[in-house]
N, CA, C and O atoms as CSV, one atom per row, in Angstrom:
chain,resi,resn,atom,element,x,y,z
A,1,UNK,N,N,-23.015,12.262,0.064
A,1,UNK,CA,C,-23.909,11.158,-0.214
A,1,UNK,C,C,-23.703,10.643,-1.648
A,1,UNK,O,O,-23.537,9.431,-1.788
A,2,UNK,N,N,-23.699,11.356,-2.606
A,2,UNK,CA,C,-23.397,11.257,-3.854
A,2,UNK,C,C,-21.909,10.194,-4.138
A,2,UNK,O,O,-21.736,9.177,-4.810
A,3,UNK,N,N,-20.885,11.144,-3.129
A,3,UNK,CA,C,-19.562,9.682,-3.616
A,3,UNK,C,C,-20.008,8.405,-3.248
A,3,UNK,O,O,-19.947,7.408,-3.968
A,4,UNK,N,N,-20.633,8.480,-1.673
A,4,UNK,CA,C,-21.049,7.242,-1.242
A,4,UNK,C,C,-21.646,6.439,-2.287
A,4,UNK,O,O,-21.032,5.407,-2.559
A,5,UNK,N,N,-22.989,6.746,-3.104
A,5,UNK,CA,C,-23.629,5.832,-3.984
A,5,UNK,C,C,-22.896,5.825,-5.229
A,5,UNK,O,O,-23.223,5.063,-6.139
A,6,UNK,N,N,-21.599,6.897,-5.357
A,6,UNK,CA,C,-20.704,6.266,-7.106
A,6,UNK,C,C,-20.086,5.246,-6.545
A,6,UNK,O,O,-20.271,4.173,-7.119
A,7,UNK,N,N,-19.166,5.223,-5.264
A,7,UNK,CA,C,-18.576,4.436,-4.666
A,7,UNK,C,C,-19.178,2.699,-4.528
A,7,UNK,O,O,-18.521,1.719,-4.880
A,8,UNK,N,N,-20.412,2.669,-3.998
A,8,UNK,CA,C,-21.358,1.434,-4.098
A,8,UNK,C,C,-21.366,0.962,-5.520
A,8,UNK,O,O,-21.137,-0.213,-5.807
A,9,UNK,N,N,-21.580,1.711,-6.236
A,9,UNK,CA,C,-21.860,1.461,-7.984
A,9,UNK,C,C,-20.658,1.008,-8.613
A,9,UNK,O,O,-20.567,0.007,-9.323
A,10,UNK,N,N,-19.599,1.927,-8.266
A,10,UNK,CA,C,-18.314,1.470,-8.420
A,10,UNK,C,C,-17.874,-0.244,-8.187
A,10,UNK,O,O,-17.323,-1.011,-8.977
A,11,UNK,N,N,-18.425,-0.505,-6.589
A,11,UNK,CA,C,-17.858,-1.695,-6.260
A,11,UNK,C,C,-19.163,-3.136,-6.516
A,11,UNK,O,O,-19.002,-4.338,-6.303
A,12,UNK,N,N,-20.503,-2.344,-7.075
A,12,UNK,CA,C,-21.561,-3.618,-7.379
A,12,UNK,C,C,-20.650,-4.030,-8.414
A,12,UNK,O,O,-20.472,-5.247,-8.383
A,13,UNK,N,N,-19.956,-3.383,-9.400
A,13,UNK,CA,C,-19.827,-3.654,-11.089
A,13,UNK,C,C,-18.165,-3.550,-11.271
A,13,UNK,O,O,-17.438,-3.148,-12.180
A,14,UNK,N,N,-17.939,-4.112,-9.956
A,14,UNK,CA,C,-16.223,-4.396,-9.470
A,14,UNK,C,C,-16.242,-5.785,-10.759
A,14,UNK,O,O,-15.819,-5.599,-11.900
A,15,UNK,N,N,-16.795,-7.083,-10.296
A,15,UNK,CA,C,-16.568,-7.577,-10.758
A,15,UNK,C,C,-16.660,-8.201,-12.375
A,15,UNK,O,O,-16.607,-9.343,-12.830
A,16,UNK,N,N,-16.831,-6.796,-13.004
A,16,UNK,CA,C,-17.350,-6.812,-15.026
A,16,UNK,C,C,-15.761,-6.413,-15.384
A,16,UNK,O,O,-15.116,-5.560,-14.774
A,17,UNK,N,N,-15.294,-7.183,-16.456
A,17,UNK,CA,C,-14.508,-6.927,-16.976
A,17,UNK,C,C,-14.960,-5.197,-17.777
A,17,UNK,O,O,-16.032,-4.693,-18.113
A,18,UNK,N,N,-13.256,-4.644,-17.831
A,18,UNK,CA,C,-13.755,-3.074,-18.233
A,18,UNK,C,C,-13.513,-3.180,-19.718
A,18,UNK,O,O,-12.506,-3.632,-20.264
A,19,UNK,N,N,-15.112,-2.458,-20.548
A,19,UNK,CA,C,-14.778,-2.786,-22.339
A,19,UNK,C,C,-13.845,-1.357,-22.866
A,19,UNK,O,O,-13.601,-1.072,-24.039
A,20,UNK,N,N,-13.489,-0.703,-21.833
A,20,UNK,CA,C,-12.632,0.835,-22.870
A,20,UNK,C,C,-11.222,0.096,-22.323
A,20,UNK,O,O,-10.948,-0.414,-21.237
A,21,UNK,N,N,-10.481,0.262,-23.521
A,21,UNK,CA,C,-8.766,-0.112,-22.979
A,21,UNK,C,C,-8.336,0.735,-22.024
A,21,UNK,O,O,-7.748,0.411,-20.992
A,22,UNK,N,N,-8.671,1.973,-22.421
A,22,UNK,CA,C,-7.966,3.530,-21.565
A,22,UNK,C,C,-8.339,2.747,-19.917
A,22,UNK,O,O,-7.561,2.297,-19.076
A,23,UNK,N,N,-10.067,2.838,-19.925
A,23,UNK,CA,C,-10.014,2.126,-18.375
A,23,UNK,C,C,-9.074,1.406,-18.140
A,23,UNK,O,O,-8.249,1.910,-17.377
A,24,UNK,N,N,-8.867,0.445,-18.479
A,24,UNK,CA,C,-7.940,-0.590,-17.930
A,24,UNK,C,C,-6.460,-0.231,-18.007
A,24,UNK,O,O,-5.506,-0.656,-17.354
A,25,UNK,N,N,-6.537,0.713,-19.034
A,25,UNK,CA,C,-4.943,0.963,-18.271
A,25,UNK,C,C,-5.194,1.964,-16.839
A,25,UNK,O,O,-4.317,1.903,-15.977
A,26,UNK,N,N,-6.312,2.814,-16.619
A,26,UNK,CA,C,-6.096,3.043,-15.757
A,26,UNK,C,C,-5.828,2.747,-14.522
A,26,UNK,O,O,-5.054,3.235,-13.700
A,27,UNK,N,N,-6.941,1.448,-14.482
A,27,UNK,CA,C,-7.262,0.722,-13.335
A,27,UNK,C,C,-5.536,0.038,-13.294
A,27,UNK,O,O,-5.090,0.067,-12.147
A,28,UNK,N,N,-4.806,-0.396,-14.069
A,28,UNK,CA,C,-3.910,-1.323,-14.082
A,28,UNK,C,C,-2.771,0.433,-13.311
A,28,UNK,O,O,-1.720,0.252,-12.696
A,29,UNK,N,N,-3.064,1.171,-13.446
A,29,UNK,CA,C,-1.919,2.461,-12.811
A,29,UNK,C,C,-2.024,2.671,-11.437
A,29,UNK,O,O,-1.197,2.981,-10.578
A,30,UNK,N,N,-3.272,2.425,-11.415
A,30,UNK,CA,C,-4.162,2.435,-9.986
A,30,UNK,C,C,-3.414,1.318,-9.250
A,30,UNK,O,O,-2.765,1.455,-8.213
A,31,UNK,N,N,-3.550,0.512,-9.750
A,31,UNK,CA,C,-2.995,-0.776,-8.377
A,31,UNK,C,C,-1.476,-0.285,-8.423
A,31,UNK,O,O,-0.952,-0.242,-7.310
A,32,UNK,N,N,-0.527,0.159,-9.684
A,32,UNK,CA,C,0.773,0.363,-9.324
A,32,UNK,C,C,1.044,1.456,-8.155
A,32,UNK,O,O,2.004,1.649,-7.409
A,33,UNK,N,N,-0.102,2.030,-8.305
A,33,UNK,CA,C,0.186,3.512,-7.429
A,33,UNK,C,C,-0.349,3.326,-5.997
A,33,UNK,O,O,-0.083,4.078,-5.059
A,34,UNK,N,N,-1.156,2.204,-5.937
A,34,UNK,CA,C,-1.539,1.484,-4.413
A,34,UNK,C,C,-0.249,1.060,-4.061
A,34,UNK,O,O,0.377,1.254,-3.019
A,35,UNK,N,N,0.075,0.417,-5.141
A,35,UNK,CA,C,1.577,-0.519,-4.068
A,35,UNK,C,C,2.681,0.564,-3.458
A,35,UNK,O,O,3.151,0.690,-2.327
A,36,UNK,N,N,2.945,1.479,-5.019
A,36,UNK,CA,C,4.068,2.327,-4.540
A,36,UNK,C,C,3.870,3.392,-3.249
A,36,UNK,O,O,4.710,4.068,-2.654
A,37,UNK,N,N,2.184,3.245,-3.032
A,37,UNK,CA,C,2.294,4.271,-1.567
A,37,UNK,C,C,2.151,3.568,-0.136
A,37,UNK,O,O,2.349,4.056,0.977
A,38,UNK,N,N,1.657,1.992,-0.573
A,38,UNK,CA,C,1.268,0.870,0.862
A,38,UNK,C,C,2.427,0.846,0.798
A,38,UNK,O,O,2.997,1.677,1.505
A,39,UNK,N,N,3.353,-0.142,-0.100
A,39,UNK,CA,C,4.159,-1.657,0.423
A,39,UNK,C,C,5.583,-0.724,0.588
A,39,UNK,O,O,6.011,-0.175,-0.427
A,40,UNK,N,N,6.419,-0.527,2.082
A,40,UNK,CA,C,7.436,-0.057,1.577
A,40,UNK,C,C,8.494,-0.875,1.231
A,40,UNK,O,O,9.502,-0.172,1.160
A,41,UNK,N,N,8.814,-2.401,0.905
A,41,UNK,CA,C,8.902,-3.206,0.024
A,41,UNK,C,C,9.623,-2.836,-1.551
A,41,UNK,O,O,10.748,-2.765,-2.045
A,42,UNK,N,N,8.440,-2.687,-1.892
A,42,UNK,CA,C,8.136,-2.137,-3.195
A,42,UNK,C,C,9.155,-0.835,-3.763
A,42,UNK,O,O,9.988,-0.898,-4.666
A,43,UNK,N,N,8.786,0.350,-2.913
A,43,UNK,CA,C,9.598,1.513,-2.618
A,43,UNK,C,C,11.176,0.714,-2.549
A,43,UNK,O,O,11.714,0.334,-3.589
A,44,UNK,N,N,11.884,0.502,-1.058
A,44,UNK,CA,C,12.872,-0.273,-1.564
A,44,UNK,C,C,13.564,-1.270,-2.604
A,44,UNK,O,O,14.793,-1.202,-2.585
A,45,UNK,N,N,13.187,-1.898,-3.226
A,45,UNK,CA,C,12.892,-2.565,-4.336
A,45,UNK,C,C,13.218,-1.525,-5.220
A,45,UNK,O,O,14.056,-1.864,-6.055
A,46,UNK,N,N,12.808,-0.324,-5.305
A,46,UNK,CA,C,12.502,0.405,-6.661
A,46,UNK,C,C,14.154,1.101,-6.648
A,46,UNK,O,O,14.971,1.399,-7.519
A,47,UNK,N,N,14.101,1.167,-5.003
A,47,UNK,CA,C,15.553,2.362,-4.653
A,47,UNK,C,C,17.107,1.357,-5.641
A,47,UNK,O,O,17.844,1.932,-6.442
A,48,UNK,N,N,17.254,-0.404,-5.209
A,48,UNK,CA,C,17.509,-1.090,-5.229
A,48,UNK,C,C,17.583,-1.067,-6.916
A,48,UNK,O,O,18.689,-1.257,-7.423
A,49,UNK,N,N,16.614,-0.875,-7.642
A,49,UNK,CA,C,16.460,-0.876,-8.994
A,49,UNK,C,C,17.353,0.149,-9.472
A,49,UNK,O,O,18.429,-0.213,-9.947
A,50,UNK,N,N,17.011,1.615,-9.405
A,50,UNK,CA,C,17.386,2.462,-9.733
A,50,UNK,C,C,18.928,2.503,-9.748
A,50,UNK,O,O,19.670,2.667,-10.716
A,51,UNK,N,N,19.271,2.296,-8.296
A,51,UNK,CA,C,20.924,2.225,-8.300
A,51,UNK,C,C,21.674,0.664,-8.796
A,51,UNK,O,O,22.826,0.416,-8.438
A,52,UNK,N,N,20.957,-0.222,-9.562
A,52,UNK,CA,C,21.509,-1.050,-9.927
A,52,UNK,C,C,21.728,-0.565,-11.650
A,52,UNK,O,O,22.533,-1.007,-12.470
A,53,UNK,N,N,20.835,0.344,-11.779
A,53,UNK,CA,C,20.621,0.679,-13.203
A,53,UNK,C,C,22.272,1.884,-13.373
A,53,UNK,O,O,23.242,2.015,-14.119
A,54,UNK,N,N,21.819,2.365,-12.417
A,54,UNK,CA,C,22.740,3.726,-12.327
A,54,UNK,C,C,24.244,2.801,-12.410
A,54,UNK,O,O,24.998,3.069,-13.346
A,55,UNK,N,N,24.569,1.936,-11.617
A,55,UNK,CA,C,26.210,1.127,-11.687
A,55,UNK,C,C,26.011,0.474,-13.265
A,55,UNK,O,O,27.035,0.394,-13.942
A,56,UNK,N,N,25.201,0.181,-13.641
A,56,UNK,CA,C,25.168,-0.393,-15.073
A,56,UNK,C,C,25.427,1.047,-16.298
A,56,UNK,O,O,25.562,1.191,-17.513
A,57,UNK,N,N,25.393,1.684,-15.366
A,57,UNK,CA,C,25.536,3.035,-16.491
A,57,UNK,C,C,26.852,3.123,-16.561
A,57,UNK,O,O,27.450,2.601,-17.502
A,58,UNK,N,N,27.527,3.821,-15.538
A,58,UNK,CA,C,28.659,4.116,-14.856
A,58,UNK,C,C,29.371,3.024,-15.118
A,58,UNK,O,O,30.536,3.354,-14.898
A,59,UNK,N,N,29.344,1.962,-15.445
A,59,UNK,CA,C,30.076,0.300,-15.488
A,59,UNK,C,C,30.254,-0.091,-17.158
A,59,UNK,O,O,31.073,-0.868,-17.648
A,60,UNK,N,N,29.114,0.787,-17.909
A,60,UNK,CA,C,29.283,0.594,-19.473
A,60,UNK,C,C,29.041,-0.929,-19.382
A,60,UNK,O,O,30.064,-1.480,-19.789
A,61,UNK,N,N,28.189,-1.761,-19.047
A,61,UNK,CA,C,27.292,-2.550,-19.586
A,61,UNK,C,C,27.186,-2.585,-20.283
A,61,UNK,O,O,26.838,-1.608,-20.946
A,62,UNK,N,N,27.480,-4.242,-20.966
A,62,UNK,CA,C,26.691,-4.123,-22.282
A,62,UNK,C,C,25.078,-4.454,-22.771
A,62,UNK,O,O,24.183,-4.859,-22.029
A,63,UNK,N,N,24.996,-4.224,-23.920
A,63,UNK,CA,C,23.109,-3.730,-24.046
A,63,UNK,C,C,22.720,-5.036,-23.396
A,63,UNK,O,O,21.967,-4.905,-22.431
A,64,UNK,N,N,23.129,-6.479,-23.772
A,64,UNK,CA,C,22.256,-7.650,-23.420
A,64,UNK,C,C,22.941,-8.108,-21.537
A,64,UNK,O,O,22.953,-9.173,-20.920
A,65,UNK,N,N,23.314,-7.004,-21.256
A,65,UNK,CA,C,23.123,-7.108,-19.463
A,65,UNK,C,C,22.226,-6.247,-18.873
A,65,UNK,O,O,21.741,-6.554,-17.784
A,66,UNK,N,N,21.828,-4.871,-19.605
A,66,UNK,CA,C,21.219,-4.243,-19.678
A,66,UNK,C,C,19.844,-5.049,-19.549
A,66,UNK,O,O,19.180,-5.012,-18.513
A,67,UNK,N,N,19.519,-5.682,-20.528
A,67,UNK,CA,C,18.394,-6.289,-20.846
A,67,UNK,C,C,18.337,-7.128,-19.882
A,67,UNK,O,O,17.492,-6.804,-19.048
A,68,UNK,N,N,19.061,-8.370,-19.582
A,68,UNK,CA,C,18.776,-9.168,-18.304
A,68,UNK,C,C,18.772,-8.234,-17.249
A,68,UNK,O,O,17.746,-8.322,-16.575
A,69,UNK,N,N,19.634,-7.295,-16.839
A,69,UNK,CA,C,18.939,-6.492,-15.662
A,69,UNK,C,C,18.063,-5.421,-15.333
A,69,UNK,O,O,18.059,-4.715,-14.324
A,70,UNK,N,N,17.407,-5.406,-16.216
A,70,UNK,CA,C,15.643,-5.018,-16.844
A,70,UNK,C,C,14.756,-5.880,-16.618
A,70,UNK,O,O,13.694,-5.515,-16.114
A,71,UNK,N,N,14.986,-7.254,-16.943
A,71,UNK,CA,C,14.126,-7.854,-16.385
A,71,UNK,C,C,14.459,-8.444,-15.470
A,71,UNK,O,O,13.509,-9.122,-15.078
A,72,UNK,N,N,15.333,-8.579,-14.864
A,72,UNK,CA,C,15.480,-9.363,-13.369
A,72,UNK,C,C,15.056,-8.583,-12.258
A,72,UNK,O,O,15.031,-9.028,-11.110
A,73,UNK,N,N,14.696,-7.332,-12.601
A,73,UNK,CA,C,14.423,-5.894,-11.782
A,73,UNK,C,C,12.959,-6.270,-12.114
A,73,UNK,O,O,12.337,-7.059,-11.403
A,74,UNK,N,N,12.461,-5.731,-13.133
A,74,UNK,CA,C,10.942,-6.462,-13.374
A,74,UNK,C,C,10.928,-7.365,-12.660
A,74,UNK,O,O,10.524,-6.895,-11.597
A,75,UNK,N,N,11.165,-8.724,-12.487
A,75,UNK,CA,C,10.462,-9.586,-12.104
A,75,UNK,C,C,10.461,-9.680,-10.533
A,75,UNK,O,O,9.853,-10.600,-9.986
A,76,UNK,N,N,10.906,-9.055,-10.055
A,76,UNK,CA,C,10.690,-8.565,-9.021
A,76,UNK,C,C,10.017,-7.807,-8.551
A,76,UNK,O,O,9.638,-8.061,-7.407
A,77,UNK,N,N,9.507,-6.398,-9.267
A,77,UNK,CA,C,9.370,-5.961,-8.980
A,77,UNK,C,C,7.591,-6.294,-9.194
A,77,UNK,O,O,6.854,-5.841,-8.318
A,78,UNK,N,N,7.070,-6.934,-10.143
A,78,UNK,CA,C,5.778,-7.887,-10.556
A,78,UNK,C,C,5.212,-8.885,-9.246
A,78,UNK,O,O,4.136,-8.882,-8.649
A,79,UNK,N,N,6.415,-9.708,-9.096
A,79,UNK,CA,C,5.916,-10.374,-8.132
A,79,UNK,C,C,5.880,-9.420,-6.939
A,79,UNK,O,O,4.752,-9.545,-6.462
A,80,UNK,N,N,6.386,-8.768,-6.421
A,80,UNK,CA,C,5.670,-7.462,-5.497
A,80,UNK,C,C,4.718,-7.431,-5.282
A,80,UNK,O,O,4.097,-7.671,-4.247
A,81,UNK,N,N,4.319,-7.001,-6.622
A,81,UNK,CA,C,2.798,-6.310,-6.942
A,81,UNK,C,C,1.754,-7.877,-6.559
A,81,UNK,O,O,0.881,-8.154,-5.736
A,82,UNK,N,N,2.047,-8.178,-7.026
A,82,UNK,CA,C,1.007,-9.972,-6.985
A,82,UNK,C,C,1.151,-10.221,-5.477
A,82,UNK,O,O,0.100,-10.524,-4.911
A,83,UNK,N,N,2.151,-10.156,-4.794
A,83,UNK,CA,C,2.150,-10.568,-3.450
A,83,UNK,C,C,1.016,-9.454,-2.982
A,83,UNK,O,O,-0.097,-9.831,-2.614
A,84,UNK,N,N,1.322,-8.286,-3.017
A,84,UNK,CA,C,0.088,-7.486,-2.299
A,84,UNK,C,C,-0.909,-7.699,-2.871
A,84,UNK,O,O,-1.868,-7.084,-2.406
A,85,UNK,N,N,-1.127,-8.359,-3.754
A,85,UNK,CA,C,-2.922,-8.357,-4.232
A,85,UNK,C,C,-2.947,-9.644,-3.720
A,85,UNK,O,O,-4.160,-9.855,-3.757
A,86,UNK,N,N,-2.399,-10.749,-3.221
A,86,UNK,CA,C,-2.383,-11.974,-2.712
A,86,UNK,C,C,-2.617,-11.484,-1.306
A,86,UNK,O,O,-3.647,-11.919,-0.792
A,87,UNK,N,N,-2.123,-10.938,-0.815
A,87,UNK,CA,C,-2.224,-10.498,0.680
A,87,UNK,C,C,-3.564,-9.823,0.624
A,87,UNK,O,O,-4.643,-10.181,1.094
A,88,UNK,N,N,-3.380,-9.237,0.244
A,88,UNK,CA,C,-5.123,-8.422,0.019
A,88,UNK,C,C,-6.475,-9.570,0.062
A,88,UNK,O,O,-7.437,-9.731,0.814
A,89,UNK,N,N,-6.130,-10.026,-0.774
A,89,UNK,CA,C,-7.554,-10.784,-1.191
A,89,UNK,C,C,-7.434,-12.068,-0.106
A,89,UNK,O,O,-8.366,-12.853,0.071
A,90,UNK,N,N,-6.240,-12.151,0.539
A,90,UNK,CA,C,-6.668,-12.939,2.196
A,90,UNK,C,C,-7.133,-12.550,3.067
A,90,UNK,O,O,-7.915,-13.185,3.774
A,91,UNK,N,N,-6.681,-11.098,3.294
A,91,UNK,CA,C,-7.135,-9.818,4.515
A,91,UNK,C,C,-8.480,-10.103,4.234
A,91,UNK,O,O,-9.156,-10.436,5.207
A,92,UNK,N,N,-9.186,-10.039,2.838
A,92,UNK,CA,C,-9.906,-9.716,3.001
A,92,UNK,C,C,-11.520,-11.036,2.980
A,92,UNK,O,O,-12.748,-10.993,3.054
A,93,UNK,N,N,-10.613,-11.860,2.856
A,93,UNK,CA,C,-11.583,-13.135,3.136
A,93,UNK,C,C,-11.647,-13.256,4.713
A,93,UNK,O,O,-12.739,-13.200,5.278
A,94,UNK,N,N,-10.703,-13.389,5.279
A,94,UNK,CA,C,-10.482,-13.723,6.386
A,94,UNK,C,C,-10.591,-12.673,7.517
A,94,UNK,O,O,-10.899,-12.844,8.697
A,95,UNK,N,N,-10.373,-11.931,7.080
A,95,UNK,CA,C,-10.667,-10.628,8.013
A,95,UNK,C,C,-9.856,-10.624,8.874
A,95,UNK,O,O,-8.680,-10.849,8.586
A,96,UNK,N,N,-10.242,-10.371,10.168
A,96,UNK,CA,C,-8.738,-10.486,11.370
A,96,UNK,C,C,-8.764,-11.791,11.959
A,96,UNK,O,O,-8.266,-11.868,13.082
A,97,UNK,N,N,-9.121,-12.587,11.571
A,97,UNK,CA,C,-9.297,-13.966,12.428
A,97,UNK,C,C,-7.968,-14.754,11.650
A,97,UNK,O,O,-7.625,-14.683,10.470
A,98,UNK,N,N,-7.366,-15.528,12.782
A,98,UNK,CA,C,-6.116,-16.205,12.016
A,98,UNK,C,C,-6.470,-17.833,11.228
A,98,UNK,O,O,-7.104,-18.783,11.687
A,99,UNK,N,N,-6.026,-17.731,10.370
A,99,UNK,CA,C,-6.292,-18.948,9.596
A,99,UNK,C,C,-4.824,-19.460,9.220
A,99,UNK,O,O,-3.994,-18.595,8.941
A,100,UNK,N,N,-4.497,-20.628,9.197
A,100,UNK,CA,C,-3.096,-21.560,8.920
A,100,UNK,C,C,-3.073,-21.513,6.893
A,100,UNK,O,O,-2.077,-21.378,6.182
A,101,UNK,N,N,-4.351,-21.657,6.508
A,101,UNK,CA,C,-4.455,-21.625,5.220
A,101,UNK,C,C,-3.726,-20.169,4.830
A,101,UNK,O,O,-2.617,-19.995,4.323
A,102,UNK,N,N,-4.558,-19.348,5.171
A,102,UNK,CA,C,-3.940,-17.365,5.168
A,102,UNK,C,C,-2.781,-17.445,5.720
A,102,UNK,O,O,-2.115,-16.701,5.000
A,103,UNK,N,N,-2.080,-17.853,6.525
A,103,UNK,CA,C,-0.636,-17.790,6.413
A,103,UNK,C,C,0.285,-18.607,5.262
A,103,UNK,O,O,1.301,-18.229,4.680
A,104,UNK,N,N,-0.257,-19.526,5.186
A,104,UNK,CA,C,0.562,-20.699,4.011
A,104,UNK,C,C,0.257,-19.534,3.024
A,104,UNK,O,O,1.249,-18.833,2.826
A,105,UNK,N,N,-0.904,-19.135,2.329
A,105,UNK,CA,C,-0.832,-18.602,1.050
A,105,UNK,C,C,0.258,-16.717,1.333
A,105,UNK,O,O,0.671,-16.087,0.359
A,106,UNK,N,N,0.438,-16.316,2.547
A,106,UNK,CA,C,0.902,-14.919,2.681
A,106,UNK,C,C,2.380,-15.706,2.314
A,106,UNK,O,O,3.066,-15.644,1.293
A,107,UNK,N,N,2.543,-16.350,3.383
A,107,UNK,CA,C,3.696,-16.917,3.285
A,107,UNK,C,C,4.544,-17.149,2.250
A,107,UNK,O,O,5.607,-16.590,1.981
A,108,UNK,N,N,3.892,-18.148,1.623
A,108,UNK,CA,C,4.708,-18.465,-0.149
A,108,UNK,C,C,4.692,-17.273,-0.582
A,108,UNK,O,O,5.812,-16.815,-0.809
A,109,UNK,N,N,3.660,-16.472,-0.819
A,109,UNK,CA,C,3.997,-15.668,-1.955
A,109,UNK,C,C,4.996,-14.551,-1.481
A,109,UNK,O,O,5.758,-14.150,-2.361
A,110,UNK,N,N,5.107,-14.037,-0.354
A,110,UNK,CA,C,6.071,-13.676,0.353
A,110,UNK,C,C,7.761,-14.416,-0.034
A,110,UNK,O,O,8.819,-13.810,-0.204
A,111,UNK,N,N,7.486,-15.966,-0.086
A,111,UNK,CA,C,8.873,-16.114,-0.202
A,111,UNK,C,C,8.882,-16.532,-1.476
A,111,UNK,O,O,9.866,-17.237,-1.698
A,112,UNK,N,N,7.894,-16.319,-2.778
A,112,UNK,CA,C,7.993,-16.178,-4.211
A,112,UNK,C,C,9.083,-14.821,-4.404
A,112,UNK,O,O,10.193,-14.891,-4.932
A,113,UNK,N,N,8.420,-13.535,-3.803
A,113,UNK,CA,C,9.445,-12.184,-3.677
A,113,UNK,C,C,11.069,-12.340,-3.344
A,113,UNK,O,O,12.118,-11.906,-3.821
A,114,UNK,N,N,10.770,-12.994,-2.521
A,114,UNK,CA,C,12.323,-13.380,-1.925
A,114,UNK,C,C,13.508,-14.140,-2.818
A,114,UNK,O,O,14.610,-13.733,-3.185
A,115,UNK,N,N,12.882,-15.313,-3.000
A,115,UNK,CA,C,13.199,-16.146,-4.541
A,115,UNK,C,C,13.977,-14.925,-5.424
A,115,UNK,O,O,15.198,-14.816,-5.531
A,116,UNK,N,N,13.084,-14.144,-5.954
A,116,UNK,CA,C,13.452,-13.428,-6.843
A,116,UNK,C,C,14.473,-12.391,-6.998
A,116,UNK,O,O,15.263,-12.072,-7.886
A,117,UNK,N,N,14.004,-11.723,-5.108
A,117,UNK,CA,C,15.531,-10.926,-4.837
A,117,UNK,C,C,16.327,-11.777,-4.969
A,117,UNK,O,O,16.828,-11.784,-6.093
A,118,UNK,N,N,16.790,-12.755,-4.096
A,118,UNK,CA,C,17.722,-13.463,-4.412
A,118,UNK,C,C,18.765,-13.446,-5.803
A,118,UNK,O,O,19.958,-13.209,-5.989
A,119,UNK,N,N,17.290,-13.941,-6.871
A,119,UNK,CA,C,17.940,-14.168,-7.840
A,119,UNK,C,C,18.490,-12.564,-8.494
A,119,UNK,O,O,19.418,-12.466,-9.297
A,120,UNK,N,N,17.966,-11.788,-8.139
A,120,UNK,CA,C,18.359,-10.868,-8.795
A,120,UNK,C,C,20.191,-10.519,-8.096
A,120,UNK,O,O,21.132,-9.944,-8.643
A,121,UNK,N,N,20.109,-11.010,-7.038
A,121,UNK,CA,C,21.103,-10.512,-6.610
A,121,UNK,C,C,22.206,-11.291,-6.885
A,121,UNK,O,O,23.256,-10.804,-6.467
A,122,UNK,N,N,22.320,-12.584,-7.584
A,122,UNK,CA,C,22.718,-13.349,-8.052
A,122,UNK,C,C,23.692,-13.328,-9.719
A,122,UNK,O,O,24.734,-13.773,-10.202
A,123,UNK,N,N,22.204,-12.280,-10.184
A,123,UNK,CA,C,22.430,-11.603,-11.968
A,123,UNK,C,C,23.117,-10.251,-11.695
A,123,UNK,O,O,23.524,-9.557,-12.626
A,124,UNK,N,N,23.254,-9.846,-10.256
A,124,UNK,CA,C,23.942,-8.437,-10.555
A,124,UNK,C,C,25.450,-8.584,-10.058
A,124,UNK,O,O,26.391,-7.805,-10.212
A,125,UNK,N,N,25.402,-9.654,-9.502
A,125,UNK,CA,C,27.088,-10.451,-8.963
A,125,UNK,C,C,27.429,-10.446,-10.303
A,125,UNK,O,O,28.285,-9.750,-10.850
A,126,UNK,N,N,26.509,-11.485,-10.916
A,126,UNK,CA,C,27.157,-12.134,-12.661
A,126,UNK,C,C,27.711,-10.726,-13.308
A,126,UNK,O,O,28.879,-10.753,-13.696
A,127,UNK,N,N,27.227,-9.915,-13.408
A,127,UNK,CA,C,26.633,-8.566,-14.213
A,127,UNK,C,C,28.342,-7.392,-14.093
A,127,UNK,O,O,29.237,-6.992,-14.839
A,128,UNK,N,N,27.894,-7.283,-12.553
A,128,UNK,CA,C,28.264,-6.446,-11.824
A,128,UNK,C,C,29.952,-6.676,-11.795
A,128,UNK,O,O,30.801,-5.867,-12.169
A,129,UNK,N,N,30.117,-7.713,-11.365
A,129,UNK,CA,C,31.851,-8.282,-10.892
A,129,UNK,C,C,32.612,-7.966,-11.514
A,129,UNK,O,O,33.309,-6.978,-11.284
A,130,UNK,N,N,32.735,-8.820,-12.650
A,130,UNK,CA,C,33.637,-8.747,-13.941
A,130,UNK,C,C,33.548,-7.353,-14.687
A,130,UNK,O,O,34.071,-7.310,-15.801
A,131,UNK,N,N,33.077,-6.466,-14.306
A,131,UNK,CA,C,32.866,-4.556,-15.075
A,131,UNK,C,C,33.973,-4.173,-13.503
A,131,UNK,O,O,35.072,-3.623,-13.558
A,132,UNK,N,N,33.297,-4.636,-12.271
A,132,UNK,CA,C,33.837,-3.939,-11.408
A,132,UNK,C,C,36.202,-4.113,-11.336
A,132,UNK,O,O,37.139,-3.335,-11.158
A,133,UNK,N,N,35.994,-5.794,-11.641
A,133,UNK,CA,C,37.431,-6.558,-11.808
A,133,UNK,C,C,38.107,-5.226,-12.967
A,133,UNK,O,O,39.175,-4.648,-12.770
A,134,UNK,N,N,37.478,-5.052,-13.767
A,134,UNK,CA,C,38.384,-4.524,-15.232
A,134,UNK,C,C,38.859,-3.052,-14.664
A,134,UNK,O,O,39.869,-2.489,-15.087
A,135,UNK,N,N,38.075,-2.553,-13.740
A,135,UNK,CA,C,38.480,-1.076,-13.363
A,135,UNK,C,C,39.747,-0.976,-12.401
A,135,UNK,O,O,40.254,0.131,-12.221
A,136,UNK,N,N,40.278,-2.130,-11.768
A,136,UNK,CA,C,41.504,-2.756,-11.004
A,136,UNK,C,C,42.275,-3.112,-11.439
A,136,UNK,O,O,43.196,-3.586,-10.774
């Protein structure tokens, strides 16, 4: 009974901005750690990251490809995160009933993610090629 009413209390005073920083970083770990166990997306994405990092090792990259493929991995991996809180906060207006609006907004932001793979896959051609050419 007790979680039940922290839980209620928790979600009356959902909507107050939090005044301790520490909270907010927590809360901000919290949603990373929602995504990384919902979206398997995200998870792929991360696999995708890792071994792009790992050929940038192995490839001797230099630091400012490094850096663009740091953030081209970020920004992907951000808009992720925003797509599931976009999806979320439709689920949860709409509930299970279908709405054309709730698809247009799943939709885009869905193909905001996509956009981005894309582009990433675009910066690791750029990145990637010309390290891979020199070893031939």
């Amino acid at each position: 009974m007790d979680k039940k009413i922290n839980y209620l209390k928790n979600r009356i005073e959902s909507y107050k901005t939090s005044s301790n920083v520490l909270n907010s970083f927590k809360y901000a770990f919290s949603g990373i750690r929602y995504v990384l166990k919902t979206s398997r997306n995200f998870k792929i994405q991360l696999i995708f990251a890792f071994t792009s990092l790992m050929f940038g090792f192995l490839l001797k990259i230099s630091q400012s490809n490094y850096v663009i493929l740091i953030a081209t991995i970020m920004s992907v991996l951000i808009l992720e995160i925003l797509n599931t809180s976009i999806e979320s906060i439709v689920d949860l207006v709409v509930k299970k009933e279908f709405s054309s609006l709730a698809k247009i907004s799943k939709d885009t932001s869905a193909g905001a993610v996509l956009l981005a793979s894309i582009n990433s896959v675009i910066i690791a051609v750029y990145i990637f090629v010309p390290q891979i050419k020199l070893l031939f």
